[in-house]
N, C-alpha and C positions, 0 to 999 in steps of 0.2 A: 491733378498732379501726375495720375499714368498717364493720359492723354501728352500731357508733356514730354516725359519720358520716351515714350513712343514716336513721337514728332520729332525728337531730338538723335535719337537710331537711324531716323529714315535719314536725316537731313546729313548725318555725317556719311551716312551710306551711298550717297552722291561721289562725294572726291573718294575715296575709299585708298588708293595712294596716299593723296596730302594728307587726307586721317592719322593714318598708320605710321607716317613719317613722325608727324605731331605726336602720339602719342609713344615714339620709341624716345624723339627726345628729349620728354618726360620722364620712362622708364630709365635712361640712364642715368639721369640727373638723381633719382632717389635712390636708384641702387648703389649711387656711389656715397651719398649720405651714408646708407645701411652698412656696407662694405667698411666704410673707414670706423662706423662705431664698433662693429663688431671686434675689427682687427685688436682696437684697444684696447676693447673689455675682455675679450682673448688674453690678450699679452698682458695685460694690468693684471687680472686672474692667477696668469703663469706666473708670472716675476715675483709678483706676492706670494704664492706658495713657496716659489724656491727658494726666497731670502729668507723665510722661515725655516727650511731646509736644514738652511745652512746656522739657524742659531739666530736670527736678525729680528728674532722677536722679545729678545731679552734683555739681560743688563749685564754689560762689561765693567767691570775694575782695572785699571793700567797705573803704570808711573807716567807723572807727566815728562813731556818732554824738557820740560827743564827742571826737572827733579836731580838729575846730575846722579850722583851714587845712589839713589836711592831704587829698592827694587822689591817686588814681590818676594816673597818665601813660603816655607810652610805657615811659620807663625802668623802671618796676615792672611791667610788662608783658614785658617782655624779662629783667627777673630771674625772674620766673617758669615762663618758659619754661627757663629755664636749669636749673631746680630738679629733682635727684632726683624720679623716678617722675612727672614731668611730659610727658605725649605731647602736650596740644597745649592751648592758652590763649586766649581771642580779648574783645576788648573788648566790651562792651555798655554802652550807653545806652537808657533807656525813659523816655517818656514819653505822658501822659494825653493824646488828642489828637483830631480830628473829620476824616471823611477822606470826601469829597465827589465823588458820578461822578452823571453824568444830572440833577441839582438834588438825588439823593438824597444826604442828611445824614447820616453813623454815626457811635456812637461808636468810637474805635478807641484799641487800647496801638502806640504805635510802637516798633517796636526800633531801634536803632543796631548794624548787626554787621558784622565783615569776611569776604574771600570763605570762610576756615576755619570760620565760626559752623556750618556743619553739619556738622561732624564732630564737635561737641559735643553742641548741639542739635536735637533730631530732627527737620528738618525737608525733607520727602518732597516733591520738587519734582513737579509733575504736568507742568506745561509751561511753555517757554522757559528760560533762563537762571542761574544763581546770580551773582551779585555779580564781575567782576573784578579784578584788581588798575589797573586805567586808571580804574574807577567808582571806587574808594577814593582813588587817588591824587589826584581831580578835585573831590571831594564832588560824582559828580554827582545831579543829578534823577531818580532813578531807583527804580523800587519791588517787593516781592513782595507780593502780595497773597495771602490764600487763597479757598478755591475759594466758600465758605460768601457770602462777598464778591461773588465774579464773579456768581453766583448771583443775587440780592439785587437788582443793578445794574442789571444786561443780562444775566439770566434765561439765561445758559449760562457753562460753565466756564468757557471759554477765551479771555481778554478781554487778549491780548498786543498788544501796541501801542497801548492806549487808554492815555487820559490821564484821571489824578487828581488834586482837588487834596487838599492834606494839610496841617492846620495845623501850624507846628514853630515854634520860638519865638516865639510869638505872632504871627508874620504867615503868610500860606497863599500856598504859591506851587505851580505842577503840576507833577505825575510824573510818567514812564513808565512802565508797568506793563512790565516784564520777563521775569519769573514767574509763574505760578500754583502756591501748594502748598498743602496738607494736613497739617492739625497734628493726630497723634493719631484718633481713630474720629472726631472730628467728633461726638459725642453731645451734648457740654453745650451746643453750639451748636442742636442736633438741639429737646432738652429744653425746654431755657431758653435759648434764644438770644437773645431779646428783652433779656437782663440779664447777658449774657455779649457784653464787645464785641470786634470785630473785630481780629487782628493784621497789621498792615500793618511789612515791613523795607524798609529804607534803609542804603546804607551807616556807619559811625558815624561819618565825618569831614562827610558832609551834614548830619547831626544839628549836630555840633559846629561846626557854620559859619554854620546858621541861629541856632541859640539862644547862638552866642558861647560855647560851653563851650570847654574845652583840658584836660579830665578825662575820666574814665570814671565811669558809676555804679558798675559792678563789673564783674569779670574773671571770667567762666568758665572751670575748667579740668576736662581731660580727665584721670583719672589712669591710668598704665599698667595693665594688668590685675594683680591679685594685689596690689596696695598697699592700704595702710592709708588710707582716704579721711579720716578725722578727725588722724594722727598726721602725714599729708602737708600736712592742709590746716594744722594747727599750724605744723609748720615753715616753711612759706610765709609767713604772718605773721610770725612772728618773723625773718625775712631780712628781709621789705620794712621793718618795724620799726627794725634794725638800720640798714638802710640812709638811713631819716629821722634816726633818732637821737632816736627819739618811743618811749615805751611803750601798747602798747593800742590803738596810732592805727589798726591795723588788724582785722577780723574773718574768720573761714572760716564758710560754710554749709555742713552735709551736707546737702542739697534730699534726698538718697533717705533719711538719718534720718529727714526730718521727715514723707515721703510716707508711710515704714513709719507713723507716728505715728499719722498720718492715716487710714490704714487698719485700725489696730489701735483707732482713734475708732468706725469703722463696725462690727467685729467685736462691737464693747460691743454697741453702738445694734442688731444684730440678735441676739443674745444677747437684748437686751431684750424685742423685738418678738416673739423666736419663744415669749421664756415666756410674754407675754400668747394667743398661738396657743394655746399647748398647754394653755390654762385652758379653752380653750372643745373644746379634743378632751376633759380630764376631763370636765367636765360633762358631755360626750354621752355618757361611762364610766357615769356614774352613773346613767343611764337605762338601759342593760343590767340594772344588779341590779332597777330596777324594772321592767321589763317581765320576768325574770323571777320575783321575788317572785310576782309580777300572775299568771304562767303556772303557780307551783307552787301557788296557791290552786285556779287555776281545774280543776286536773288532781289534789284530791286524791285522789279517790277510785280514780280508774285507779293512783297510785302507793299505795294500799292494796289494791287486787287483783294490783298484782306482788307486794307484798311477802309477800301472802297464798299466794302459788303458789309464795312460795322465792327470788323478787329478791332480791340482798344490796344492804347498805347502800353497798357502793362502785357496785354495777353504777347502782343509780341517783342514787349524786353524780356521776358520772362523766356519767350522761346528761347533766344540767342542764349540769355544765362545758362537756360539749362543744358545748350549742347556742348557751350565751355567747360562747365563744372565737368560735365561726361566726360569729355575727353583728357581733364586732368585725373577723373576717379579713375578710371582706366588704364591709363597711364601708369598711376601709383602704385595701382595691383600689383603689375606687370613688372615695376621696379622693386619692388620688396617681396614678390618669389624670385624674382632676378639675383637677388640681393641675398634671400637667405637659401640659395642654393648653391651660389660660389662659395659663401661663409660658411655653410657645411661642410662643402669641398675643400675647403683650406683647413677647416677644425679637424676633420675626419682622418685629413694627410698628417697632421702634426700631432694628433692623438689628443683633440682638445675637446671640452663640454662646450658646448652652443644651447642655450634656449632663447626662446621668443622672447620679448620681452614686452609687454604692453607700453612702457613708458620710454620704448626707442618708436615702436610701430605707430603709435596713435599721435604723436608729434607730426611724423611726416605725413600720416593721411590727415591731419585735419590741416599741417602748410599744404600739400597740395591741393585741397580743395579750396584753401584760401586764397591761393594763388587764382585759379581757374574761374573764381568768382571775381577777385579784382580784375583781372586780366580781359574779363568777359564784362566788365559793365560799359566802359567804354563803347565794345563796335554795338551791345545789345542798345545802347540809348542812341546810338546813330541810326539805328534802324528801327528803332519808335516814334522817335520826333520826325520820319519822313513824310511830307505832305502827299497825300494819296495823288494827286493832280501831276507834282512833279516826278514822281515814281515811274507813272507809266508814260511819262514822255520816254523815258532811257528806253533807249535800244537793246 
């Protein structure tokens, strides 16, 4: 077996260009396999943290849209807290809105939430305040900003005690900034920020006192651990239902159904991209059988003087095999530190976790060396079944 190995060194050590050529367009062909998995599981990683971020792992309550007069209030708010496997519920209100510091103009979603909204929704206070029950009770002027914001404004985080102003049912009146939080890795702001806007809270009785509401948009709730989040959020409609004496007037969102969805969207979409990858590592396959075809013309005659001294027919298929395999293992290396040193460089710039992963790496080393073996039987069996007599006729 070393003896082979060592035969198969010398013999690439020959063309040592054509080698190198062969063996880079190999390394690209896996590196961009590697490249495109990583990008995914990156971004699949990110986007699933964020949409948690933002609350997308829980259960919404709404009116349906063809509920017609029918709307959230306190008292459906308070039957729901009431409800089996119900740990905790809090109103929300959102609205599309523009939120003004320094002359700078943003877009922003405003929330409506009460002081419990973060025990539903993830939201990681950096500094100052959460909401109390005196702000709720008062609707007062009061606001949490995140840090992406603070940033933005007055170019550092921590911008507590300044004032915003905030448009909320169509007139703008100022805020105080409370809080600073952090929703989620901050990525899509990172990415796309430019097209991702700002979220700015407020308690939801401010909300409802500028724009004249005396509703909720919807009710997030929290469910105890080990319950059924779809058979819980059913039952929850059907009580508030009951309780109007309306059918249908109500809706439940599973937000983590719909994330899995989401994520099982991207799983397709890189399944897709990594088979376009793995066309362009074939084709670099394919160039193995020709460069050695290309090698067992070029070396008839030396495999007519083993065969003449007594070489068997395996000793020299087996040579050919193993210089193929070599040059696809080689290759492979060379594509997957290729591979996981751009994806560093790309994790490292966007502020992202990358590890190894055995069950991306060990795929593509054991297709390449599958390749480099299919690929290599071929010119190895052309160049064992050569009859020593006609071998050294060639020139």
């Amino acid at each position: 077996m070393i003896d082979y190995v060592k035969s198969a060194f010398r013999n690439l050590q020959r063309k040592r260009v054509r080698t190198s050529l062969t063996i880079f367009g190999i390394a690209i062909g896996v590196s961009s396999v590697i490249i495109v998995g990583n990008i995914s599981r990156c971004g699949t990683t990110a986007l699933s943290t964020e949409l948690e971020s933002l609350g997308l792992s829980g259960l919404t309550i709404s009116a349906s849209q063809d509920a017609g007069s029918v709307s959230l209030n306190e008292t459906d708010l308070n039957i729901i807290k009431r409800c089996d496997q119900v740990e905790q519920a809090t109103p929300i209100l959102v609205e599309s809105t523009e939120v003004t510091a320094r002359k700078i103009r943003t877009k922003a979603i405003l929330w409506g939430i009460d002081t419990k909204a973060n025990q539903i929704i993830s939201i990681h206070l950096l500094y100052g305040r959460m909401f109390n029950n005196e702000d709720i009770r008062d609707g007062a002027n009061v606001c949490l900003v995140d840090e992406a914001f603070s940033k933005s404004t007055y170019f550092r985080s921590n911008i507590i005690g300044k004032t915003v102003t905030i448009l909320c049912g169509g007139a703008e009146e100022n805020y105080k900034v409370i809080g600073i939080i952090k929703t989620g890795s901050g990525l899509l702001q990172n990415i796309i920020g430019n097209y991702i806007p700002t979220f700015v809270y407020v308690p939801y009785t401010t909300v409802q006192k500028a724009s004249g509401k005396d509703y909720f948009d919807q009710i997030a709730v929290k469910i105890k651990s080990g319950g059924n989040v779809d058979r819980i959020g059913q039952a929850i409609v059907d009580k508030l239902d009951r309780n109007k004496c309306s059918t249908g007037a109500f809706v439940s969102n599973n937000l983590a159904k719909q994330k899995d969805s989401l994520t099982n969207m991207l799983d397709i979409i890189t399944l897709i991209l990594t088979a376009v990858g793995s066309i362009s590592l074939f084709v670099a396959s394919l160039s193995i059988m020709t460069v050695m075809l290309v090698s067992v013309n070029e070396r008839t005659r030396e495999i007519g003087i083993k065969k003449a001294i007594g070489a068997k027919r395996s000793s020299i298929m087996l040579e050919f095999m193993f210089e193929a395999v070599l040059i696809s293992f080689i290759g492979c290396i060379f594509g997957l530190a290729a591979g996981y040193l751009i994806s560093y460089a790309g994790a490292n710039y966007f502020g992202m976790a990358l590890n190894i992963r055995g069950d991306a790496v060990l795929p593509v080393l054991a297709f390449s060396i599958l390749s480099g073996t299919i690929f290599g039987i071929y010119p190895a069996y052309k160049a064992s079944n050569m009859k020593p007599v006609d071998a050294l006729r060639q020139e």
